[in-house]
Steps between C-alpha positions, in 0.01 A plus 500: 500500500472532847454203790437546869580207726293536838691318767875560512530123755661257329324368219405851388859644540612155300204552203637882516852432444388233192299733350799789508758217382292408233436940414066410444463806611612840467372647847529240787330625871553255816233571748437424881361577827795493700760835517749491271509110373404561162752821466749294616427144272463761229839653524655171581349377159613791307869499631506154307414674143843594427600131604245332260454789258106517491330897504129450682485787725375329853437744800334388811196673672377469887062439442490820238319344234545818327838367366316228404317734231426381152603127566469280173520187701477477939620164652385463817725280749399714812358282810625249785685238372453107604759377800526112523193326582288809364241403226473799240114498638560629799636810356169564352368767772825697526596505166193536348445869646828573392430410162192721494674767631781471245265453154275773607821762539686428218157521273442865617851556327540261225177426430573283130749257695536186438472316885749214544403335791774236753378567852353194634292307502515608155176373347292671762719838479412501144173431504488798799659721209289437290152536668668815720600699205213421211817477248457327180596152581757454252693813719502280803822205463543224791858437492466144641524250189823625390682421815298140560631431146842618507534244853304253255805536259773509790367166612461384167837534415687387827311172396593497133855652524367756244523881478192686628458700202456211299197410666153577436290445805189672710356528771057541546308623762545690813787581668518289775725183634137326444354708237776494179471235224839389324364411178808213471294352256548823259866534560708478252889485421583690140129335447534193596297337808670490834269206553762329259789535705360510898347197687181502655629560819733806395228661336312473844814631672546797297123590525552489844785691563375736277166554734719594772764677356470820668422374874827281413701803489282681802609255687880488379538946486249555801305711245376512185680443222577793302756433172295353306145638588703848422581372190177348410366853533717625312436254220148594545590867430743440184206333351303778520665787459727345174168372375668135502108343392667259766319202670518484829304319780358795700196538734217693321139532492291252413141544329489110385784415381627137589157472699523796796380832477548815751818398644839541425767202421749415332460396140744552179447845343677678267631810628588838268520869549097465610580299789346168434345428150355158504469187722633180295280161547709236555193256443592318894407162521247401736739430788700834486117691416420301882812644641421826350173495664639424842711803483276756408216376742877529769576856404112608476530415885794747552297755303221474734662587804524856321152547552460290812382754844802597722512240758380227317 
């Protein structure tokens, strides 16, 4: 098995160094644009094998995607990342012809991979995957949900002085501060409600926190965050390349399902060695359908500035 992480910054140097730890691949490859910075967060990954006893092979390549070669699984991280007081739209124009640039070279080399997908805004960066390359769209993964949700369960259990892993909990719609949907009312503790143990107005603290977890942190690190989107990708990539049948929130195309079609947003799927296998239907009540709704129609607007003239 072999996995190339494009983007050697810190979220994809952090979902590199997860994915060696955790030995999902055999064949690791850390690429970039800039001289030398993926040789060098290669090597500095690989002098930590003998420390933590794992044996992926990761080497680091400068923008040849011929390393990249025969790639089971790509994770894309590459593009500007938000400062404080930076919405992930306005990284659209930038990042978007990054993006492009990135999914159309590593197809002319690994042309079966499975396209894991973090630069932001993510829904829109998918979606530009997607219609770009004319892949299958179960070969095109937004990496989104499963970093909303893991915040969801963070929050969650801060509130309910439980662990994190004994929380079930997701996150809907796009990936946005105004766009995500913590499905509180679906959460669950070892299967029982949360709703049984919060108050109305935790439940509408958590939810809110939740929304702005990331631009919380942009504004605490001066960047984005990059431990836990790192490790969300690399959750993203276990799934698929242990064939885990797991279900996790991610942003894929939509041809109907929960009431959009041709756009791409974050719904549960289950994800296996095919990349993602089928959406779930968590039969939403009419006021998380609404709020559904409003976030596609949201993230439909940040897909139309891809085709909108220059200048406009």
């Amino acid at each position: 098995m072999k996995v190339t992480v494009v983007g050697a910054g810190a979220v994809g140097a952090t979902c590199a160094d997860n994915i060696a730890r955790r030995e999902l691949a055999e064949e690791l490859v850390l690429l970039d644009i800039k001289e030398g910075f993926a040789e060098g967060k290669a090597q500095d990954i690989m002098q930590t094998a003998a420390l933590l006893g794992f044996d992926t092979k990761v080497s680091g390549s400068t923008a040849d995607y011929a390393k990249t070669a025969n790639s089971d699984v790509v994770v894309i991280t590459s593009g500007l990342p938000r400062k404080p007081g930076m919405t992930r739209e306005e990284l659209i124009g930038t990042n978007a012809r990054i993006v492009e640039d990135v999914t159309k070279n590593i197809l002319q080399h690994s042309p079966n991979a499975i396209i894991v997908v973090i630069s932001n805004p993510m829904d829109t960066m998918t979606y530009l995957a997607l219609k770009s390359t004319g892949l299958p769209k179960n070969r095109i993964i937004g990496m989104g949900g499963a970093l909303d949700s893991a915040r969801f369960k963070y929050q969650l259990s801060q509130h309910l002085g439980a662990s994190p892993s004994d929380l079930n909990a997701v996150v809907i719609g796009g990936h946005g501060d105004t766009t995500m949907i913590p499905l509180i009312k679906h959460a669950t503790w070892n299967s029982v409600p949360v709703t049984h143990f919060l108050s109305e107005e935790q439940q509408k603290q958590i939810v809110a926190d939740t929304m702005v977890g990331g631009a919380t942190l942009t504004k605490l690190l001066g960047t984005s965050a990059w431990y836990a989107p790192g490790a969300a990708g690399a959750a993203v990539v276990e799934a698929i390349v242990r064939d885990q049948k797991k279900l996790i929130t991610s942003c894929v195309y939509l041809e109907g399902e929960y009431g959009q079609s041709d756009i791409c947003l974050g719904v549960p799927v289950v994800i296996g060695r095919n990349g993602w296998e089928k959406i779930v239907d968590f039969k939403l009540d009419a006021e998380d359908q609404a709020a559904f709704a409003k976030s596609a129609d949201a993230v439909r607007s940040m897909n139309d500035v891809l085709n909108a003239p220059a200048g406009v």
